[in-house]
ChimeraX commands (.cxc) that place a marker at each C-alpha (Angstrom):
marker #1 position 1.22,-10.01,3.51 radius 0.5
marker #1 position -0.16,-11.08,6.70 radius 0.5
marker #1 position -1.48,-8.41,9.33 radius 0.5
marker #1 position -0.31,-9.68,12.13 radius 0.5
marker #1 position -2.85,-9.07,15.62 radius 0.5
marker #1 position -2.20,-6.33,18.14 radius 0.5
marker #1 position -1.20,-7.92,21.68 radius 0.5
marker #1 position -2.80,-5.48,24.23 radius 0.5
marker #1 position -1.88,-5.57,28.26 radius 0.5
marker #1 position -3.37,-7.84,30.00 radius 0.5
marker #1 position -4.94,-9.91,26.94 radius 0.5
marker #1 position -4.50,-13.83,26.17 radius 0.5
marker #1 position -1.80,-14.21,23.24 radius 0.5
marker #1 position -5.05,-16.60,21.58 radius 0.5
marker #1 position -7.38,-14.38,22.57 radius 0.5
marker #1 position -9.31,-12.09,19.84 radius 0.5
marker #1 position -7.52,-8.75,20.85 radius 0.5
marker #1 position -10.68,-6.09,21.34 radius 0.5
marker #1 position -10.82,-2.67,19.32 radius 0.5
marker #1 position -7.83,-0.32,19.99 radius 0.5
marker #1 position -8.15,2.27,22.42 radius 0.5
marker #1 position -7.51,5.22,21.32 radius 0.5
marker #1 position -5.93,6.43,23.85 radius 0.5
marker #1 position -3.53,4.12,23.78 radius 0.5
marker #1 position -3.12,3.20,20.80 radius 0.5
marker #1 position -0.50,6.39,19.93 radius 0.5
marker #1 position 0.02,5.93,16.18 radius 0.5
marker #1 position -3.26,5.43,14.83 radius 0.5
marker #1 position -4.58,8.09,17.00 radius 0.5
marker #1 position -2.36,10.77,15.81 radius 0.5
marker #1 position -3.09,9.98,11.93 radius 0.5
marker #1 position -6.13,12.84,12.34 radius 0.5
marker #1 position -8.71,13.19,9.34 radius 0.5
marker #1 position -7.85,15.79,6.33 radius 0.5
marker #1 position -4.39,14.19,5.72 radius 0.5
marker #1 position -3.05,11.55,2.85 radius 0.5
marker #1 position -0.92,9.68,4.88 radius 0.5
marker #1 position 1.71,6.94,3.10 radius 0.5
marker #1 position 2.31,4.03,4.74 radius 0.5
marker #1 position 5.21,2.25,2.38 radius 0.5
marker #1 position 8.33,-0.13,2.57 radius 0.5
marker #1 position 10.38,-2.60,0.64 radius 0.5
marker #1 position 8.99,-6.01,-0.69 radius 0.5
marker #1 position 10.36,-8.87,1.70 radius 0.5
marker #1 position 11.75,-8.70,4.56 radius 0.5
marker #1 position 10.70,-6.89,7.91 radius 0.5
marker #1 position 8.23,-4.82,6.38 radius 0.5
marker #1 position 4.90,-4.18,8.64 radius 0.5
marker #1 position 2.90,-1.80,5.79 radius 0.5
marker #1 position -0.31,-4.25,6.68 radius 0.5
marker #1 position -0.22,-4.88,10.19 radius 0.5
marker #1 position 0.05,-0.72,10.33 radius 0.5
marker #1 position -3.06,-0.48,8.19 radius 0.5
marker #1 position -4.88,-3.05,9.96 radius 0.5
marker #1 position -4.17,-1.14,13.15 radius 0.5
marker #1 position -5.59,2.30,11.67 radius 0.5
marker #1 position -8.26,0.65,10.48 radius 0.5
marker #1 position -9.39,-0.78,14.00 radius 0.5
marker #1 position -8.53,2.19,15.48 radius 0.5
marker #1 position -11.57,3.63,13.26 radius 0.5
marker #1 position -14.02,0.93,14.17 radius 0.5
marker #1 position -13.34,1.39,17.59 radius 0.5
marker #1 position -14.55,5.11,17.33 radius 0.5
marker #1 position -17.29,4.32,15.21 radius 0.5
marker #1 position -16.58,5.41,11.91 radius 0.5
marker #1 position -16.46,3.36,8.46 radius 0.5
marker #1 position -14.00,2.19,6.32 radius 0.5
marker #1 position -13.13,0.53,3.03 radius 0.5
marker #1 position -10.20,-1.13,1.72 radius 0.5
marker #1 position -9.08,-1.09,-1.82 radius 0.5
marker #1 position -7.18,-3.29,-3.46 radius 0.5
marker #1 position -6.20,-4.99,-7.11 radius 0.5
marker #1 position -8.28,-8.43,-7.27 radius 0.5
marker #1 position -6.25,-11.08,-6.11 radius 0.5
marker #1 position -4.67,-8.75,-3.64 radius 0.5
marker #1 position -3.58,-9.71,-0.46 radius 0.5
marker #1 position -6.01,-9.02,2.22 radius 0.5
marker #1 position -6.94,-12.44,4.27 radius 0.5
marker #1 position -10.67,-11.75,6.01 radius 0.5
marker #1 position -10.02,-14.98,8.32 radius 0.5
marker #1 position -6.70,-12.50,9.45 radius 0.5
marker #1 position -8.60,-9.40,9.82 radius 0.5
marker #1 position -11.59,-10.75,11.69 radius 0.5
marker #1 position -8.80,-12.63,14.03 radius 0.5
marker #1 position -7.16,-9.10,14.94 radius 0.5
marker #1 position -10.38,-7.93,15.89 radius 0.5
marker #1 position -12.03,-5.92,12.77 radius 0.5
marker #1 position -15.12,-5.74,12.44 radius 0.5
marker #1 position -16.34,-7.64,8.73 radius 0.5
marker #1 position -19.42,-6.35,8.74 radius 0.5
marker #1 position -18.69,-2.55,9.09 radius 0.5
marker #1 position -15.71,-2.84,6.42 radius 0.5
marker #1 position -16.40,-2.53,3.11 radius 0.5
marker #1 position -13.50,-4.09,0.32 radius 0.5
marker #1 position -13.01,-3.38,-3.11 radius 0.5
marker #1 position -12.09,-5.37,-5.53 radius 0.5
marker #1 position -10.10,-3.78,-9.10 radius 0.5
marker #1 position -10.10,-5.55,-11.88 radius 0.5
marker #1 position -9.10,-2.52,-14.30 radius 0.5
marker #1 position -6.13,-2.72,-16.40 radius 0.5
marker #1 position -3.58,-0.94,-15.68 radius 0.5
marker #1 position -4.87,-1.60,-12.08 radius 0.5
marker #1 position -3.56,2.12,-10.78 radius 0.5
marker #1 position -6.19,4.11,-12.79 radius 0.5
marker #1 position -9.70,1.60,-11.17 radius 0.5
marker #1 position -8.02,2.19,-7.97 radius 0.5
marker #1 position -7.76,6.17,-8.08 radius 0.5
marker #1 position -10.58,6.49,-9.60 radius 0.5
marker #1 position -12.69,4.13,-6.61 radius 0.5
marker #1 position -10.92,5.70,-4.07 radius 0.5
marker #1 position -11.97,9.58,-5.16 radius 0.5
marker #1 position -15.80,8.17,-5.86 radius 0.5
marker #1 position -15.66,6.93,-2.57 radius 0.5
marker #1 position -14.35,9.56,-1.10 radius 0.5
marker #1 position -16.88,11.86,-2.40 radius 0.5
marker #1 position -19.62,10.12,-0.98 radius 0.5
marker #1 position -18.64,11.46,2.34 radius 0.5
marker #1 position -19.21,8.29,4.15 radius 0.5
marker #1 position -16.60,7.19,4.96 radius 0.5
marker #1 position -13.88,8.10,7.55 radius 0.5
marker #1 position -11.49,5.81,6.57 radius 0.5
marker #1 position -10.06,5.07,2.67 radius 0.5
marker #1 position -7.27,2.43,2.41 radius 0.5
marker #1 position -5.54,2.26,-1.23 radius 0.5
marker #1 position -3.06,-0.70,-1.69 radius 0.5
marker #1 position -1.19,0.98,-4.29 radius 0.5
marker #1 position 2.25,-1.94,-3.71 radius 0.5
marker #1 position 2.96,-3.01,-7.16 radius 0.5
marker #1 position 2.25,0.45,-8.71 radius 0.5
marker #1 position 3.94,2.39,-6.20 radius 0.5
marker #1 position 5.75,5.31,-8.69 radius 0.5
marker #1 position 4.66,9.10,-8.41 radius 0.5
marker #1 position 4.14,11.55,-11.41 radius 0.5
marker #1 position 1.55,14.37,-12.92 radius 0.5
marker #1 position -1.47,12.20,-12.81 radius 0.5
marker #1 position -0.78,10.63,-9.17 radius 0.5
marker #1 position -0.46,14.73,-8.31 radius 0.5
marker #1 position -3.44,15.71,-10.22 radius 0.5
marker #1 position -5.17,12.92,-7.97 radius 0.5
marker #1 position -3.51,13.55,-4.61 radius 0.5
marker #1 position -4.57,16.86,-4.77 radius 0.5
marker #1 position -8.01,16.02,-5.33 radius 0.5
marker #1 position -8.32,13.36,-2.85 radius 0.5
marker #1 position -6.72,15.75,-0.35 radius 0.5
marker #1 position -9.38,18.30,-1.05 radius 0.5
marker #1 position -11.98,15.62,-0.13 radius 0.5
marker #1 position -10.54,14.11,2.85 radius 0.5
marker #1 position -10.75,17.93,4.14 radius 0.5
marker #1 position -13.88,18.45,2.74 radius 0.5
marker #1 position -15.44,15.13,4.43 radius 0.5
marker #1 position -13.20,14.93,7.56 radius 0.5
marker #1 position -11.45,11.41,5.99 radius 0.5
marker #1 position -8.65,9.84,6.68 radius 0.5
marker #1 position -6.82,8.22,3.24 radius 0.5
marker #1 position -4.12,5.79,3.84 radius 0.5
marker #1 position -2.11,4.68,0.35 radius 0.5
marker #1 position 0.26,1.38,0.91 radius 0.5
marker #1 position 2.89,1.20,-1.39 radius 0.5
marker #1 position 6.12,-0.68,-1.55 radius 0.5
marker #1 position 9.48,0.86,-2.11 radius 0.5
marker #1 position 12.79,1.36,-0.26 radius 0.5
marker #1 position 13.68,4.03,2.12 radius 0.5
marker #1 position 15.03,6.58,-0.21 radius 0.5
marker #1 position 12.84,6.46,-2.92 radius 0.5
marker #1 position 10.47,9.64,-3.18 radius 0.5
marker #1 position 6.90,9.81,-1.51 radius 0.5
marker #1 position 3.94,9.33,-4.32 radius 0.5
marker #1 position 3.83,13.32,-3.86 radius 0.5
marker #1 position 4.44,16.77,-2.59 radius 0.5
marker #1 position 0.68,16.19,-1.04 radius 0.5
marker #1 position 1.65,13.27,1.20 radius 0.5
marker #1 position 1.60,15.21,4.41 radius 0.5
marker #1 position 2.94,12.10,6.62 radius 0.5
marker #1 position 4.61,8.88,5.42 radius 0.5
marker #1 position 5.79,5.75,7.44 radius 0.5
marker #1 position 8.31,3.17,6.97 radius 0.5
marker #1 position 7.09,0.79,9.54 radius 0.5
marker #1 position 9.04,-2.69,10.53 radius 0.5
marker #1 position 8.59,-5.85,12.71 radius 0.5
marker #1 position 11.56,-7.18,14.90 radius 0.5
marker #1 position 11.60,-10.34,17.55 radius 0.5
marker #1 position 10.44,-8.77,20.89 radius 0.5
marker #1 position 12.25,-9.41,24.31 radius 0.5
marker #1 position 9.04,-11.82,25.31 radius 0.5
marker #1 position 8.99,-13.63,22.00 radius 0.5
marker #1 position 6.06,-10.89,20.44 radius 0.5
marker #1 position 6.93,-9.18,17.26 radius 0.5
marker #1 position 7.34,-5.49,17.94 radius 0.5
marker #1 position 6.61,-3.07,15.23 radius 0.5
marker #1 position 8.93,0.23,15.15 radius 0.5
marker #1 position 7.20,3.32,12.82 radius 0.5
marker #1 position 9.84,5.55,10.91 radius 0.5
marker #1 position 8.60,9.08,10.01 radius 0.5
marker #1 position 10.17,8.99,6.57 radius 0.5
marker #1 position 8.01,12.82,6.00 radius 0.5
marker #1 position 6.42,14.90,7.97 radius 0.5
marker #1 position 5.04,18.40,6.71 radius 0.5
marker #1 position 3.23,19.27,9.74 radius 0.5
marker #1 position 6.71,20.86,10.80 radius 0.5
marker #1 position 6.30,19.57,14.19 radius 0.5
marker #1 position 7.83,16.18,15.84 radius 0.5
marker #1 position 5.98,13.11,15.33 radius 0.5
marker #1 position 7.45,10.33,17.77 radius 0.5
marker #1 position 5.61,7.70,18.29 radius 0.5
marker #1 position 5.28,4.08,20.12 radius 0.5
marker #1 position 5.93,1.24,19.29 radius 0.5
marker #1 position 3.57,-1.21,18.68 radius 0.5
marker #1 position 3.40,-5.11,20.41 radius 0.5
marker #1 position 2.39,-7.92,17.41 radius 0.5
marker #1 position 1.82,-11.54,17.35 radius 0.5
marker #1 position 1.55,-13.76,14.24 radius 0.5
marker #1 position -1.85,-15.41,13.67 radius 0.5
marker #1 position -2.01,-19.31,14.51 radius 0.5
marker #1 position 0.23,-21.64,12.50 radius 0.5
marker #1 position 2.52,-18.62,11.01 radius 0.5
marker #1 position 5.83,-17.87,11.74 radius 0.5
marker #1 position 7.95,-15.09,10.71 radius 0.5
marker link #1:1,2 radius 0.2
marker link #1:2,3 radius 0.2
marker link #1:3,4 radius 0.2
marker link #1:4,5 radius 0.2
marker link #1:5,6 radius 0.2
marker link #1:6,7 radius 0.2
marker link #1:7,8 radius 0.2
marker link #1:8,9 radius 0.2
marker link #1:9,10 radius 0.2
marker link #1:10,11 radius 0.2
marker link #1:11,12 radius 0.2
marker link #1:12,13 radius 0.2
marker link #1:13,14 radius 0.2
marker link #1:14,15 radius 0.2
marker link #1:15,16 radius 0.2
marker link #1:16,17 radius 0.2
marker link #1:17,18 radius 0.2
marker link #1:18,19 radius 0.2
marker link #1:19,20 radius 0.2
marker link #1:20,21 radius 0.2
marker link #1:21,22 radius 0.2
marker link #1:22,23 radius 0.2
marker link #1:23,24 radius 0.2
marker link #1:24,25 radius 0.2
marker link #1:25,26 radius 0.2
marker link #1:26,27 radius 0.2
marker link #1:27,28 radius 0.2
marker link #1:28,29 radius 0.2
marker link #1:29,30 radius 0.2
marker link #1:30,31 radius 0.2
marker link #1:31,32 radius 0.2
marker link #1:32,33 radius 0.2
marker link #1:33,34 radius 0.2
marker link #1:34,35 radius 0.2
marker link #1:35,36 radius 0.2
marker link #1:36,37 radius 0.2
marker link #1:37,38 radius 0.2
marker link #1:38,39 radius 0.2
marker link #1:39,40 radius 0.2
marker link #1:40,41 radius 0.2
marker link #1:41,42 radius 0.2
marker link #1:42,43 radius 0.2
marker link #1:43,44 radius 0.2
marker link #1:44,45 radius 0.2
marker link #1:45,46 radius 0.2
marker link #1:46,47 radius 0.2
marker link #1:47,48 radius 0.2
marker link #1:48,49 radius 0.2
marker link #1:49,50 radius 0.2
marker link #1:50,51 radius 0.2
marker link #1:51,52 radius 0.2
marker link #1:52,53 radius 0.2
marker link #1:53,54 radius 0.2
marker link #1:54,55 radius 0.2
marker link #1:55,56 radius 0.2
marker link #1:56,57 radius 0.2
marker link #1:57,58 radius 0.2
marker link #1:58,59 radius 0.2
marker link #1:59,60 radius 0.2
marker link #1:60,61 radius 0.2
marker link #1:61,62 radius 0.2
marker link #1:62,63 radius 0.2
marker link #1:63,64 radius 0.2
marker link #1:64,65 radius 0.2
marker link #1:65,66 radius 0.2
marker link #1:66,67 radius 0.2
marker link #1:67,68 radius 0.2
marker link #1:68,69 radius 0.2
marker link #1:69,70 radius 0.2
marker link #1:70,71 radius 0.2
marker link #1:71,72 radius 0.2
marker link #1:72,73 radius 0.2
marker link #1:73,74 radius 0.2
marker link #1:74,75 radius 0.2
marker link #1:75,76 radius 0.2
marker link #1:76,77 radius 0.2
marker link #1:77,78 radius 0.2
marker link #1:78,79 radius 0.2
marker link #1:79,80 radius 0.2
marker link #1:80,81 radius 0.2
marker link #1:81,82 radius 0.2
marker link #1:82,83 radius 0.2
marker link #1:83,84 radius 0.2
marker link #1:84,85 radius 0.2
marker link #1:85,86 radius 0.2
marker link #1:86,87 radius 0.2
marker link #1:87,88 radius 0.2
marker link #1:88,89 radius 0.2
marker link #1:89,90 radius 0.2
marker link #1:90,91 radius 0.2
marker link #1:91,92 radius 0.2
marker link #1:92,93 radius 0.2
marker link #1:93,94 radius 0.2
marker link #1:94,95 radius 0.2
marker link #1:95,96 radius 0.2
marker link #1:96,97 radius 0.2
marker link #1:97,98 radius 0.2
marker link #1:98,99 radius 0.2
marker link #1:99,100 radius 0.2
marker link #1:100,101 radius 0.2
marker link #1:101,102 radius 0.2
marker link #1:102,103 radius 0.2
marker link #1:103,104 radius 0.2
marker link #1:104,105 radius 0.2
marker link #1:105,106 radius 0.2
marker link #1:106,107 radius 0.2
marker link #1:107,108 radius 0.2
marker link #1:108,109 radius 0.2
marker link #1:109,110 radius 0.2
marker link #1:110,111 radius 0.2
marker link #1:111,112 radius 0.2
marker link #1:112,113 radius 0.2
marker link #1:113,114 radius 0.2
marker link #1:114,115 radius 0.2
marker link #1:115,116 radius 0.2
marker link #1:116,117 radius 0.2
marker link #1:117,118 radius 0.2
marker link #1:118,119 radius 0.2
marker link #1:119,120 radius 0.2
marker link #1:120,121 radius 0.2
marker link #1:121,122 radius 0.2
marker link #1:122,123 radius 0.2
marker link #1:123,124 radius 0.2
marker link #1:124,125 radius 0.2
marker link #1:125,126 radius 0.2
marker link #1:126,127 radius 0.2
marker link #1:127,128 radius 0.2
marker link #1:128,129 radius 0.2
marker link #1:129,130 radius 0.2
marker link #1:130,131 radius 0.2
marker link #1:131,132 radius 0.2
marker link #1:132,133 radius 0.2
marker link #1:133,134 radius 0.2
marker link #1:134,135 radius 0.2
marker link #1:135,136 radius 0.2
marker link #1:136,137 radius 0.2
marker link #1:137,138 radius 0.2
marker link #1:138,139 radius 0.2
marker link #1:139,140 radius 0.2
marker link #1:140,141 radius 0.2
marker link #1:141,142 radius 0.2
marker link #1:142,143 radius 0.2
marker link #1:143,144 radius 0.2
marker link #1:144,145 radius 0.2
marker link #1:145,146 radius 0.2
marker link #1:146,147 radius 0.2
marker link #1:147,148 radius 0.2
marker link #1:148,149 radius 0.2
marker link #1:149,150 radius 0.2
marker link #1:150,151 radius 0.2
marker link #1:151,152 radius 0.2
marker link #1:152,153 radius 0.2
marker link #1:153,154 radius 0.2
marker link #1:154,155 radius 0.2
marker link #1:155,156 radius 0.2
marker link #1:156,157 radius 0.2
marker link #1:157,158 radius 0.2
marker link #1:158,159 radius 0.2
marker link #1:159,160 radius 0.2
marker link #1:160,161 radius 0.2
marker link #1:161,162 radius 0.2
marker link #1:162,163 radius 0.2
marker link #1:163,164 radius 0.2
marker link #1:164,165 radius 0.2
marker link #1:165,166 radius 0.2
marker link #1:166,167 radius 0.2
marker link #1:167,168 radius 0.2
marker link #1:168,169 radius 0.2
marker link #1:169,170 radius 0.2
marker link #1:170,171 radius 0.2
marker link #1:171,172 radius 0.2
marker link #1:172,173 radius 0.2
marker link #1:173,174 radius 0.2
marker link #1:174,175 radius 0.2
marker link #1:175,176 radius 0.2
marker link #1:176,177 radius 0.2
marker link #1:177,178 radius 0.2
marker link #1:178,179 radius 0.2
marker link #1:179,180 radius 0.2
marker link #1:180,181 radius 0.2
marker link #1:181,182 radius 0.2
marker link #1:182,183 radius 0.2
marker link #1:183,184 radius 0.2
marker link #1:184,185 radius 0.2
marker link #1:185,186 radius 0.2
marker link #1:186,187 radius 0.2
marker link #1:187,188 radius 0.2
marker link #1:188,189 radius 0.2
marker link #1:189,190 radius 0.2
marker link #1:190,191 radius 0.2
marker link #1:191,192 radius 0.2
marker link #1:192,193 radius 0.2
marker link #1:193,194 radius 0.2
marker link #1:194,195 radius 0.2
marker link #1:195,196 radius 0.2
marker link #1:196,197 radius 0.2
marker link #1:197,198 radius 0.2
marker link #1:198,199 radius 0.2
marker link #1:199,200 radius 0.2
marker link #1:200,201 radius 0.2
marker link #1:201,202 radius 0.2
marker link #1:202,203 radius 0.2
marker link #1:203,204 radius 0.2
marker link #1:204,205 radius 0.2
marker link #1:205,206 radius 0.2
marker link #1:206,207 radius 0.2
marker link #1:207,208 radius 0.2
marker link #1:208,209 radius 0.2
marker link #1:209,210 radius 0.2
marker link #1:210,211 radius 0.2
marker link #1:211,212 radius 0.2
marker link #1:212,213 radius 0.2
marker link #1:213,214 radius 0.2
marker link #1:214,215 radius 0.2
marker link #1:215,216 radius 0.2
marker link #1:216,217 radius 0.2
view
């Protein structure tokens, strides 16, 4: 799981790539406040679920809000990566979930954050537990009612193939995104609307990638 960094026009490939703009940036900046969006896709392969966070997540920083990202302990977020595609350390908050089963800590720390009302950005890596059912409703419904309540954004990664069903009827957006081999050699990320309940269409741009130094595909 490595989040690969944002090329932007006109910026060195081994340059640090600045905070999105977001009016350019024309996925991130659509993903408005008061939604649960779910950003999932199978294990191996193409799959781009971090590199899409990551770019959320600056998008954020750029307009001055603040985030945390939580994850299982031992999961896969790589600060060294994230500073490298131009986040901001110091204004991101991680948590770390030791709970067993993992699922319930990480529910639990995203709703107490979430309450706090300070932040505009929640990240859940949900991968390994991915699976829906009456207590991921129960919570989806609450978290919703908070992101509305606070003007948040909550982004839930999980892993899981195409067809399989969102976490929840709540999940007003989610995203199947994947990488492929640009014509210039950059890795290209393509964003599938697997759901949309806003009714109305939600096309957006690609997005231009490199790998960080010394990683390949």
């Amino acid at each position: 799981m490595v989040a690969m960094r944002l090329v932007t026009p006109g910026a060195s490939a081994s340059a640090n790539v600045p905070p999105l703009d977001p009016l350019r940036d024309g996925l991130a900046a659509r993903l408005l406040p008061g939604r649960v969006v779910e950003c999932s896709g199978p294990s191996g392969g193409p799959c781009a679920r971090t590199s899409t966070a990551v770019g959320l997540l600056r998008h954020v920083q750029a307009a001055g809000d603040t985030a945390v990202w939580i994850q299982r302990r031992g999961g896969p977020l790589f600060p060294p990566d994230l500073s490298a595609a131009g986040i901001d350390l110091d204004a991101l908050v991680v948590i770390h979930v030791a709970t067993t089963p993992a699922r319930a800590g990480l529910c639990k720390a995203a709703e107490l954050l979430l309450r706090s009302g300070a932040f505009g950005l929640v990240i859940v890596d949900l991968e390994d537990d991915a699976a829906g059912g009456p207590a991921i409703s129960a919570w989806l419904g609450r978290i919703l009612g908070l992101a509305r309540q606070h003007d948040s954004r909550v982004l839930l990664i999980t892993e899981k193939p195409t067809h399989a069903d969102s976490l929840g009827t709540l999940v007003g957006l989610r995203i199947e995104s994947k990488r492929r081999r640009g014509p210039r050699g950059e890795f290209v990320v393509d964003h599938q609307v697997i759901k949309n309940k806003s009714g109305g269409p939600f096309d957006v741009a690609t997005d231009s990638y490199r790998y960080p130094d010394g990683v390949g595909p």
